[in-house]
TORNU-238509 format. One record per residue (C-alpha): residue in one letter; chain; x, y, z negated. Coordinates in steps of 0.02 Angstrom, whole numbers, plus 32768, in hexadecimal, padded with zeros to 4 digits. Example, Ala and Ser with C-alpha at 12.3 -4.5 7.8 and 13.67 -1.06 7.14 Angstrom:
2
[A, A, [8267, 7F1F, 7E7A]] [S, A, [82AC, 7FCB, 7E9B]] 
***
This chain:
82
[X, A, [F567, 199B, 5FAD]] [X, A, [F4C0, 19A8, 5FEE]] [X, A, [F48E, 1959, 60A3]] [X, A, [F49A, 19D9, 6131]] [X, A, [F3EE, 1A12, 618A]] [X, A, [F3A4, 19A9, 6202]] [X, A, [F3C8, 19C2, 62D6]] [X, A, [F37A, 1A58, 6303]] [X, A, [F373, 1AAB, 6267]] [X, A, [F362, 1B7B, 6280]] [X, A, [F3E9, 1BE8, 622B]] [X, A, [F49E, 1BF2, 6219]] [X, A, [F4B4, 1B35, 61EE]] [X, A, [F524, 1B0F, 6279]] [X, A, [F57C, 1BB6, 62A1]] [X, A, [F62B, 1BA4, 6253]] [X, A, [F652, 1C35, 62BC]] [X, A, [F5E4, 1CC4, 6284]] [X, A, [F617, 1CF3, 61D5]] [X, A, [F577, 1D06, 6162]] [X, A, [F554, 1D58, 60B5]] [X, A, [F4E7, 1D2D, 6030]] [X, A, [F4C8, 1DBA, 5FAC]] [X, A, [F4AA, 1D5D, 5F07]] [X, A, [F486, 1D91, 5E4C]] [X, A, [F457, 1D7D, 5DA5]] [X, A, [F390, 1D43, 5DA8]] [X, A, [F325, 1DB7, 5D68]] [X, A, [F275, 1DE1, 5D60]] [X, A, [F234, 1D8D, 5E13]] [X, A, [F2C9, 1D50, 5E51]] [X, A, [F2BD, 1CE2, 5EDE]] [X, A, [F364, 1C77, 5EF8]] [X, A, [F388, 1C17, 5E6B]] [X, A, [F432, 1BC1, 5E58]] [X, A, [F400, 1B1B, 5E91]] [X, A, [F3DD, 1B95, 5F34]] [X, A, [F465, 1BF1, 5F50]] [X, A, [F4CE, 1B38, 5F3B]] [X, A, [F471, 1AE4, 5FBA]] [X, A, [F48C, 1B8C, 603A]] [X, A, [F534, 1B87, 601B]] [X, A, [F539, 1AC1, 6048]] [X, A, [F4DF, 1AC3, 60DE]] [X, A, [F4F9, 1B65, 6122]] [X, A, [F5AC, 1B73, 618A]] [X, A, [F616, 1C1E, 6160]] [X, A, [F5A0, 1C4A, 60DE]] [X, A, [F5FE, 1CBF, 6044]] [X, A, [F58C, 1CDC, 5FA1]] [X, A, [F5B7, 1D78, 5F5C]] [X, A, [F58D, 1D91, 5EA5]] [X, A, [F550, 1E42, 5E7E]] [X, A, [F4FA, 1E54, 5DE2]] [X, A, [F44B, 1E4E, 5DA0]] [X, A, [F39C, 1E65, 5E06]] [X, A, [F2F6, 1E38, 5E13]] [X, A, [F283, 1E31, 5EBA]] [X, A, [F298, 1EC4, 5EFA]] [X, A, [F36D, 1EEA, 5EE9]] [X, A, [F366, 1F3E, 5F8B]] [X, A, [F306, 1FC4, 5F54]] [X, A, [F343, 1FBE, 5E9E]] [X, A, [F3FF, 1FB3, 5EC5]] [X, A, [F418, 1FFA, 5F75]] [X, A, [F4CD, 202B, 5F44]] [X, A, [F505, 1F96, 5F14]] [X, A, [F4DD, 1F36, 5F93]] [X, A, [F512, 1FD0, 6019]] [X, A, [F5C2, 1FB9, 5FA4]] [X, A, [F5D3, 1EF5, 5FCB]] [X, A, [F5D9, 1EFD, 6082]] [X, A, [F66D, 1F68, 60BC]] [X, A, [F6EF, 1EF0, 6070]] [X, A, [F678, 1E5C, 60A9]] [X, A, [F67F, 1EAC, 6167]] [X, A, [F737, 1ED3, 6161]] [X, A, [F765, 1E1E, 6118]] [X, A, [F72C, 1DDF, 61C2]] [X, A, [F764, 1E7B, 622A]] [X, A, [F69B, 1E99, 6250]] [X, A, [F6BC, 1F5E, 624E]] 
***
């Protein structure tokens, strides 16, 4: 396990109580989180989920729109957000 982020760090690294969701998948051309990433977020950030959805490059929001609109709902309703 990796050390937590110093005092004062910005983000959700102390927030147990706000549930938080990380959108990962399988690197492609210009990905930008690569495992090593994702690990470390999931260490240090508190409530943090990774959700595996598939394949993508750099731009999945505008090449998988659908997926990631399909990932939320049961995301939201697993922590009564809707």
């Amino acid at each position: 396990m990796r050390p937590p982020p110093p005092d004062g760090a910005r983000g959700g690294a102390a927030s147990a109580d706000v549930p938080k969701l990380l959108l990962t998948f399988e690197p492609g051309p210009g990905t930008t989180l690569s495992p090593e990433m994702i690990e470390r977020a999931l260490d240090t950030i508190a409530a943090l989920e990774a959700d595996h959805i598939g394949l993508a490059g750099h731009d999945i929001q505008k090449g998988q729109p659908e997926t990631i609109a399909a990932a939320l709902p049961s995301w939201l309703d697993r922590h009564d957000l809707r």
